[in-house]
N, C-alpha and C positions, 0 to 999 in steps of 0.2 A: 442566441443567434449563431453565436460560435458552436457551437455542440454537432456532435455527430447521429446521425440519421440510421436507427437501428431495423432493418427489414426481419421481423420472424415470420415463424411458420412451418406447416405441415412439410415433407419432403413434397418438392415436384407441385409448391404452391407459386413459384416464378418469383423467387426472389433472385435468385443470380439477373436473370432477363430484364426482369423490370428494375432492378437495382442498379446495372449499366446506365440504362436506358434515365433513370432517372439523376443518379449522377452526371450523366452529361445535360441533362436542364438546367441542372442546378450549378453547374461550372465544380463539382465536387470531384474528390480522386474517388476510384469504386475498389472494395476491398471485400473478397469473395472468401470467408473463412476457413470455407473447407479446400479450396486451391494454395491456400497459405498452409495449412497444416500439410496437404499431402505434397506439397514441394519442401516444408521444411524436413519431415519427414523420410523422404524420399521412397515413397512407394501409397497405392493408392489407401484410399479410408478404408477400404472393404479390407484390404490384408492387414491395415494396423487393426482393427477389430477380432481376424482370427490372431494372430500373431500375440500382440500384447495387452488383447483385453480392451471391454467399452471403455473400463477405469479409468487407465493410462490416457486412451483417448480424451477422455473428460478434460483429464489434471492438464491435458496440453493445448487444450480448447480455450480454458478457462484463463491459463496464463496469457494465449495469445489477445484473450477479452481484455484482459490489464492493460495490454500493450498499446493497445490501438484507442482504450478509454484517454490515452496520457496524448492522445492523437485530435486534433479537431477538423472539420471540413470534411468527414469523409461521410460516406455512404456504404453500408456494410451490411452485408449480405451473411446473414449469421445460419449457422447448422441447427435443422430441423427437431434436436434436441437440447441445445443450449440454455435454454429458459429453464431444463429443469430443475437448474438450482438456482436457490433463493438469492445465493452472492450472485450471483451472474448476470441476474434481474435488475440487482441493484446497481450494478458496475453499467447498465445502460441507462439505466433512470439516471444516476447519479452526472453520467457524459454526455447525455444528449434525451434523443427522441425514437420511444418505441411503436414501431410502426408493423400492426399485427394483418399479413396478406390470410385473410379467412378464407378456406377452399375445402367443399366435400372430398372425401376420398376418392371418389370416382374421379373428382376433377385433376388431384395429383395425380392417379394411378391413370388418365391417360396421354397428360402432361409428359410424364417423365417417360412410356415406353416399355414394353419387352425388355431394350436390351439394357438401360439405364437402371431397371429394378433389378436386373439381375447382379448389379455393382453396389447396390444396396445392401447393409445387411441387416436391417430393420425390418426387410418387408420380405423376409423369407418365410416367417412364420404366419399366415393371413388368421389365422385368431388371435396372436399377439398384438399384430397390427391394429390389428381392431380397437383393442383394449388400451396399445398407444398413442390413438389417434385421438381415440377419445379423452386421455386423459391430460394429455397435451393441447388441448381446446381449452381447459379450462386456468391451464398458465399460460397460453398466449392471450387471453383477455387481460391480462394484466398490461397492459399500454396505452398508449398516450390516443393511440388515432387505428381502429377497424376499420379496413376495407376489402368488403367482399368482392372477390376475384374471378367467381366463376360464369363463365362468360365474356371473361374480358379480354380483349386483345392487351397485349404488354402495355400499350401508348396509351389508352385506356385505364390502367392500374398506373401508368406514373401522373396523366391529370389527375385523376380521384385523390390519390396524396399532395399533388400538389394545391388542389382546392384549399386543405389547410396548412400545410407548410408554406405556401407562397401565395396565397388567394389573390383573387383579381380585386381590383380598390376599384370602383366606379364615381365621380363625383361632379361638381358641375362648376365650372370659375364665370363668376357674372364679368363680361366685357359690355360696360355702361347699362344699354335695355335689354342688353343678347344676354343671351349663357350659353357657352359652348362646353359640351359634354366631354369627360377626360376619361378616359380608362388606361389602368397601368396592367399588365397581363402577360404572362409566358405564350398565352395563346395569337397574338395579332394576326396572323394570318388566318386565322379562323373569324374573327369577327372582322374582317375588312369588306367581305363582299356585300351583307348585309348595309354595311354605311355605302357603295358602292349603289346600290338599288338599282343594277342592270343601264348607269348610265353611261356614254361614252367616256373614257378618263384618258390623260397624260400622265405619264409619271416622270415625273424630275428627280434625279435622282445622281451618283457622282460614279466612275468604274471602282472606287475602291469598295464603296457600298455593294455595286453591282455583284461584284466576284461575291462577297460574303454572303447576302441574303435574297437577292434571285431567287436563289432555287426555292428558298422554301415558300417565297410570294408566288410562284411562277401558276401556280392552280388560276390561283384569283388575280390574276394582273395578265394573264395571256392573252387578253383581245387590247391590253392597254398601247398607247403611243409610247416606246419611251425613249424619253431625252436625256442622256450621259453626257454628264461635264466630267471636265477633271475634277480632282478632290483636292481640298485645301481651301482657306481660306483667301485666297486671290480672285476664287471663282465668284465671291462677294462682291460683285463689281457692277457697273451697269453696264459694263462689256459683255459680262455673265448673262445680267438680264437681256439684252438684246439678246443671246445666241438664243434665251428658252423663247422668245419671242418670236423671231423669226421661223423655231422651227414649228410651234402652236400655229402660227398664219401658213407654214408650208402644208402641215396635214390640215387645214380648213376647220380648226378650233373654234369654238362661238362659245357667246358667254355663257347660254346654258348647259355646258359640258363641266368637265370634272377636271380640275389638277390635283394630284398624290403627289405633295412631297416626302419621299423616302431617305432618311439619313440622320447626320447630327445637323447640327445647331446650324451650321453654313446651308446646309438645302433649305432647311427647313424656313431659316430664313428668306432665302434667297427666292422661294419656291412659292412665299405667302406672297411676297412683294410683286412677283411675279401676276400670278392670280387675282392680285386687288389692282392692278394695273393694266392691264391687257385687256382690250375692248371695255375700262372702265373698271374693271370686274367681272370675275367671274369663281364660282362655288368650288371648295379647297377644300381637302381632307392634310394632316399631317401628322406621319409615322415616324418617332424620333426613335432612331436606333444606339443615339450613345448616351451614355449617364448626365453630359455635359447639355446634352441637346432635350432632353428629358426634363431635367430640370431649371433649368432656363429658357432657351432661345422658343421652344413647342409651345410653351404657356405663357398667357399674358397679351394677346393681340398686338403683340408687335413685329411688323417688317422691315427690313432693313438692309443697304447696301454699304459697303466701303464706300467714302471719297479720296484717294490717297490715303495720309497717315489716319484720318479722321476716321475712328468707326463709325461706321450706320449713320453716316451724316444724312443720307438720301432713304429715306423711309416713310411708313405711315403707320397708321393702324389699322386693323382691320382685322374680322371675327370668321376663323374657321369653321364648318360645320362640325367638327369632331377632333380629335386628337388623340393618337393611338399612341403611349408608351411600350415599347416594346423590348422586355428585358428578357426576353429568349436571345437581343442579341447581345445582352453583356458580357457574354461568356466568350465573344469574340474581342472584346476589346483590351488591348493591352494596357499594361499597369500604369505608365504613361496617363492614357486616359480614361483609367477609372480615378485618378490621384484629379485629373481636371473636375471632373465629374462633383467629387464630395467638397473639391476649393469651394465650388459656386454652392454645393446644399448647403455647406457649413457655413456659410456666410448669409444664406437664406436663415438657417435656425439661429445664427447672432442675433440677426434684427428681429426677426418675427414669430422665429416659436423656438423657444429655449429649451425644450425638450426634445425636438429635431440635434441642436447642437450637443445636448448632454447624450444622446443616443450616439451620434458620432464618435463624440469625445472617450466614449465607454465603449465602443464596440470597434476602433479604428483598424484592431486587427484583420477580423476575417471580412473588415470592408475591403478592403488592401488586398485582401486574397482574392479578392474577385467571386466571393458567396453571392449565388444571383437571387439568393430569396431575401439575403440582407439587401443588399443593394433593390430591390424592388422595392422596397419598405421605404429605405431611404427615399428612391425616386419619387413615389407617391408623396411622401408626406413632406416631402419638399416640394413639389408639383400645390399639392392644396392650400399649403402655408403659402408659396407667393399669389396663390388665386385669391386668396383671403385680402393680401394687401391690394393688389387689383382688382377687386370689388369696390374697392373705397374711394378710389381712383384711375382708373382705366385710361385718359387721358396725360397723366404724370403732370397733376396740375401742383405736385408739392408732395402727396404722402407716400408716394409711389414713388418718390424718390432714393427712401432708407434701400432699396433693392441697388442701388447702386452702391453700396458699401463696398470700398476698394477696387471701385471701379473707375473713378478719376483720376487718377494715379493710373490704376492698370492699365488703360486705355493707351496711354503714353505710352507706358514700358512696351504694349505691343503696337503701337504704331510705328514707336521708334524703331525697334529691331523689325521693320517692315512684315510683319507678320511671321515671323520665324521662331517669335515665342510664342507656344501656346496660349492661347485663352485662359486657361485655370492657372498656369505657371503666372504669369502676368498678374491676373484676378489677385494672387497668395499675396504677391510682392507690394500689391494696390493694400490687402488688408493691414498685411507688418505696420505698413507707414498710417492706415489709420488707425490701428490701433495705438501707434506711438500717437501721432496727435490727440486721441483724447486721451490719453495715459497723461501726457506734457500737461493738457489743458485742466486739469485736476477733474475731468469728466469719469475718465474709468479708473481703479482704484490698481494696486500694485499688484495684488491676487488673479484678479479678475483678466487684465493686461496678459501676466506672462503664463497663463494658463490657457487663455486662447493664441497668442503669442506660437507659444510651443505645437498644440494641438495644429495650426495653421503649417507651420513647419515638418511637422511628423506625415502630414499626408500629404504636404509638397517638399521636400528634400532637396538639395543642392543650392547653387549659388547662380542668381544671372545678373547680369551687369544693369545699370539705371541708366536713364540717360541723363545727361548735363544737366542742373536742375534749370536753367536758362531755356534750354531746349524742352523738355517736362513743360515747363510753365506756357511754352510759345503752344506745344500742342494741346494741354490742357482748355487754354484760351478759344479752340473751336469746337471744343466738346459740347455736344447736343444740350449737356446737361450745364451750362453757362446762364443764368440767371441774372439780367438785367446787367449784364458786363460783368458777374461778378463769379468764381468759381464755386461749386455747392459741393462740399464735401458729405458724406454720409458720415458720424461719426457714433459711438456709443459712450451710452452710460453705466452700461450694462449689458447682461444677459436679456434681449428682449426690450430693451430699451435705448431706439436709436434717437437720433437727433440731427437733423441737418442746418449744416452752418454754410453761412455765403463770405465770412470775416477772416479767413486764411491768408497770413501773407506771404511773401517768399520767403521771409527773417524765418516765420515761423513756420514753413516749410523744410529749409534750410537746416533749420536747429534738430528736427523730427528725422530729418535724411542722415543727418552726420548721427543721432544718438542709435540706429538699427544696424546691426551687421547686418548685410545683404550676404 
């Protein structure tokens, strides 16, 4: 997942073009080899070639290949004769993923230009050429993923690669008799109009979202209503709800029209709530644009408002027609909240798929760096994992509760700080203390504990305050998740092995708060 993204190919097959281009899908840095050598250099390739020889070139080529192997996250745009030695080959195999742009001659030779081949100095001789081109086809087959190039617009060669670098996940999460259909994908605004089917829509949606991803919905969302709230989650209110209400009854909304809620976890929330209430109901699509809202708040048929400190005291359930992950916009979102984002996956692969957690656990770096095809990955398979527990329970009559793992506790911590701590910061602080109570309770073992302990900590870092555990317990006490007067902790046993207790008392609360540094 960490490894770097090797483009070969003939000269003037569009790896500089498509290699930009697809470095910014992938939130990657883009590294152009032959711009690197003739800056380090200082004069163009064509005069190091007369001057000091192809040799020299090679020997400086090959060192820069070392350089950038000892490098990860990038995307690199390699010289159209690189491959032709076997170490060079393997210094890509060995770092990442070789990715072969396959292009007739004719297709370079009208790609690059007149005046371009004339800065070439390969393609001076056209019977040499010939005999180059050819025999450099048969070491560019040597990688990981072909893709024939000719004919293709740039945006066109970076989908084609990203179909297996980052392929779309399509899957289905049963909500009780429904199924509502999930797709994770770099493409969302290309498969929205289709779910869309020419009917009238609102979009709900916040201005922070607006500024970012407007533009690229703006094809397929130009005849929509759209209603901008602020961002944050305050706008979780039923204050919020009235303003999308009012403005749905001012453009003469009816319930067979369309709401698009666009954003993270707060619209999307905010937006289903909205649409299962208004005239009764009425038909809902929801586009999650952040990690957090992707794999939580989009999945699972739940809607939800603020009551004061209480989250989502005022909510229901209710089933989308669709659900569009959209990690084209991860590359927007800052480190902040890609760190909220893996709190709530990692906590999804605790209870429910331990292979979700060991994938985190092993790959937290270039999670962290904000890699959009890792983070897809994650997204999805944390997306299916909590659908799987909501198959079994859609309602939250019991089993669907282990998804609340450090969430009664967290709850608190963000109510307390009035919403000023995030959601996954909060979530982290909710794990620590239940990982310490089943650690205490002789439930999870001492390995098991400070290994997820730590990992919890590594991708949420710093320190935030708790509140009183007197106060804790008072808002604890109107948490949705309160069973029979009694609080229900989600706690573990293990890896994939959760367990829900209602038997917590303050002592032993108390005890689990004092033994965690915050």
């Amino acid at each position: 997942m960490s490894g770097n993204v090797y483009l070969t190919g003939f000269m003037g097959a569009g790896k500089s073009t498509a290699g930009r281009a697809l470095a910014e899908s992938l939130g990657r840095r883009f590294v152009d080899m032959d711009e690197v050598l003739a800056e380090e250099m200082g004069r163009p390739i064509r005069e190091v070639f007369e001057v000091k020889g192809e040799a020299f070139f090679r020997r400086r080529e090959s060192a820069l290949l070392v350089k950038l192997a000892r490098r990860s996250l990038l995307v690199v745009a390699t010289g159209g004769g690189l491959p032709g030695l076997g170490r060079n080959r393997d210094v890509m195999s060995r770092s990442g993923r070789i990715v072969y742009l396959s292009a007739e001659l004719e297709t370079c030779r009208r790609r690059l230009g007149p005046e371009e081949i004339a800065n070439r100095p390969m393609w001076r001789d056209e019977a040499r050429l010939t005999t180059l081109f050819d025999e450099r086809r048969g070491l560019y087959r040597e990688c990981d993923q072909k893709v024939p190039v000719d004919g293709l617009k740039p945006s066109e060669i970076v989908n084609r690669i990203l179909e297996q670098l980052a392929p779309e996940e399509r899957f289905t999460v049963r909500l009780g008799e429904d199924a509502c259909p999930v797709e994770a994908t770099l493409r969302a605004p290309i498969r929205l109009p289709e779910m869309i089917d020419g009917r009238r829509a609102a979009l709900v949606t916040d201005s922070h979202v607006a500024e970012l991803h407007l533009e690229r919905y703006g094809p397929c969302l130009k005849n929509a209503t759209r209603i901008i709230l602020r961002p944050g989650e305050r706008t979780k209110t039923l204050d919020g709800a009235r303003r999308v209400y009012e403005a749905l009854m001012a453009a003469r909304f009816n319930r067979d029209d369309l709401l698009i809620a666009l954003g993270g976890g707060v619209m999307t929330d905010l937006g289903a709530f909205v649409a299962a209430t208004y005239k009764r109901g009425m038909p809902f699509l929801l586009v999650s644009t952040s990690l957090l809202g992707c794999v939580d708040a989009a999945v699972g048929g739940k809607a939800g408002v603020n009551l004061g400190q209480a989250k989502n005291a005022v909510g229901c359930f209710t089933i989308p027609e669709g659900v569009i992950l959209d990690a084209a916009a991860f590359r927007t979102l800052g480190r902040p909240a890609v760190r909220d984002g893996l709190v709530e996956a990692y906590k999804t692969g605790l209870v429910a798929a331990p292979e979700l957690a060991g994938l985190i656990e092993s790959n937290a770096g270039p999670l962290l760096a904000g890699d959009t095809a890792s983070l897809l990955r994650v997204a999805a398979s944390s997306a299916r994992a909590k659908g799987d527990v909501v198959a079994r329970d859609f309602r939250e009559g019991g089993w669907r509760g282990i998804l609340n793992f450090g969430h009664t506790f967290g709850h608190a911590v963000e109510g307390w700080g009035q919403y000023r701590v995030s959601h996954g910061r909060a979530v982290a602080q909710g794990m620590i203390l239940a990982l310490a109570l089943s650690r205490d309770r002789g439930l999870l073992d001492r390995g098991n504990h400070d290994r997820m302990s730590e990992t919890v900590r590594r991708i949420m870092p710093g320190r935030v305050e708790w509140p009183p555990l007197e106060e804790a317990w008072e808002i604890m006490s109107h948490d949705k998740k309160v069973r029979q007067g009694r609080l229900v902790f989600a706690l573990l046993e293990g890896p994939g092995r959760p367990v829900l207790v209602n038997d917590v008392t303050r002592d032993e609360l108390c005890r689990a708060v004092a033994s965690v540094e915050v």
